[in-house]
N, C-alpha and C positions, 0 to 999 in steps of 0.2 A: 428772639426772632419774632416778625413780627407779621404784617401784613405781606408785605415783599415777598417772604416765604410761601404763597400760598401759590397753588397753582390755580390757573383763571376757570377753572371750574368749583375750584374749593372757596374762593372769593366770590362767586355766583353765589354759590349755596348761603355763606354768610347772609348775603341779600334777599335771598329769596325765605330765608331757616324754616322751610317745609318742603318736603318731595311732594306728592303726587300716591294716589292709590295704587298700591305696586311700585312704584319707585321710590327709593330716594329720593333726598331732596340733593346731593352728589351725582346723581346719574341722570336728575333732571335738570342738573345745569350741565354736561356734558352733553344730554340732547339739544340742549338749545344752543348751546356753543357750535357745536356740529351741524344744525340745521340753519345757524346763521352764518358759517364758515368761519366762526371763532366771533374774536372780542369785538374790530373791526365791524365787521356783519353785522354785529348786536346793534354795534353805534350805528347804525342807518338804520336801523327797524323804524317803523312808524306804528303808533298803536293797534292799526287796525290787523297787522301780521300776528300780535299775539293773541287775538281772538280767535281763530278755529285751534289754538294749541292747548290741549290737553292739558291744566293746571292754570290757564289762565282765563276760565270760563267766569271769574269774578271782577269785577271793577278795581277791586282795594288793591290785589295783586298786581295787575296789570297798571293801575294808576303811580304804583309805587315805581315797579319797572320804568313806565314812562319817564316818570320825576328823574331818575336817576341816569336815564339816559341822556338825559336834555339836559342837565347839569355837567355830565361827562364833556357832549357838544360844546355848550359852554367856554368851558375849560380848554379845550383843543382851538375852539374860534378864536378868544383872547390871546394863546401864544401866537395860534396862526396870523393874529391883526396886528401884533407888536413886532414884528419883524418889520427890518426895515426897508426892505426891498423881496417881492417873488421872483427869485432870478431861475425856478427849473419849474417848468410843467407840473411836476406832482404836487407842490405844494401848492400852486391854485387850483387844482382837481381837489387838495384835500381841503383848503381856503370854502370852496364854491359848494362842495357834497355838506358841507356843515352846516353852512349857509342856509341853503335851501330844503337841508333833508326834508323839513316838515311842509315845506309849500308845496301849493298845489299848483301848474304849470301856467293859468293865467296870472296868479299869486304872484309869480317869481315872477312873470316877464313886466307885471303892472309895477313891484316891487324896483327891480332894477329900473326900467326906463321913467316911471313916473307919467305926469296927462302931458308933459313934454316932448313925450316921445325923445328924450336925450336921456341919457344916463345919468341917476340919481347917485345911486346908492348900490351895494352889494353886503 
């Protein structure tokens, strides 16, 4: 058995392999699971949400989290871009959320439209 075995807070911990003063480092990937509404929720954090959290008051932590998040994104954008056609709503909501998790909202709109004012890129 391997990683597939693990529950997605028991694969946190592997990631994180330290709790928190008073917690685990199991029960601090279940708060964060829980505070982000699961895995999902994680994958849309932006750095700046792990900063008022309890355990992530250092750069190394928090930097490594990021890295791992943004590789996840990655990973999801690349299946989501090889597809050969968006034929249902959710999967341009999940195409567009990946896309842009990390822009900031003039980012996004200078990103897609371009000094064109047409549509670039997404």
């Amino acid at each position: 058995m391997g990683a597939e075995s693990l529950t997605d807070a028991e694969l946190l911990a592997v990631l994180l392999r330290t709790g928190t003063l008073g917690q685990s480092v199991l029960s601090f990937s279940q708060h964060l699971l829980d505070r982000f509404d699961g895995l999902a929720g994680l994958l849309h954090a932006t750095p700046s949400t792990f900063q008022p959290i309890k355990g992530f008051g250092g750069d190394a932590r928090r930097a490594q989290m990021v890295d791992v998040l943004e590789l996840s994104r990655r990973v999801c954008y690349q299946q989501l871009r090889t597809r050969d056609v968006m034929t249902c709503p959710d999967t341009a909501k999940q195409f567009l959320q990946l896309r842009i998790a990390q822009r900031t909202p003039r980012g996004f709109w200078r990103h897609v439209f371009g000094r064109s004012k047409s549509i670039v890129a997404i």
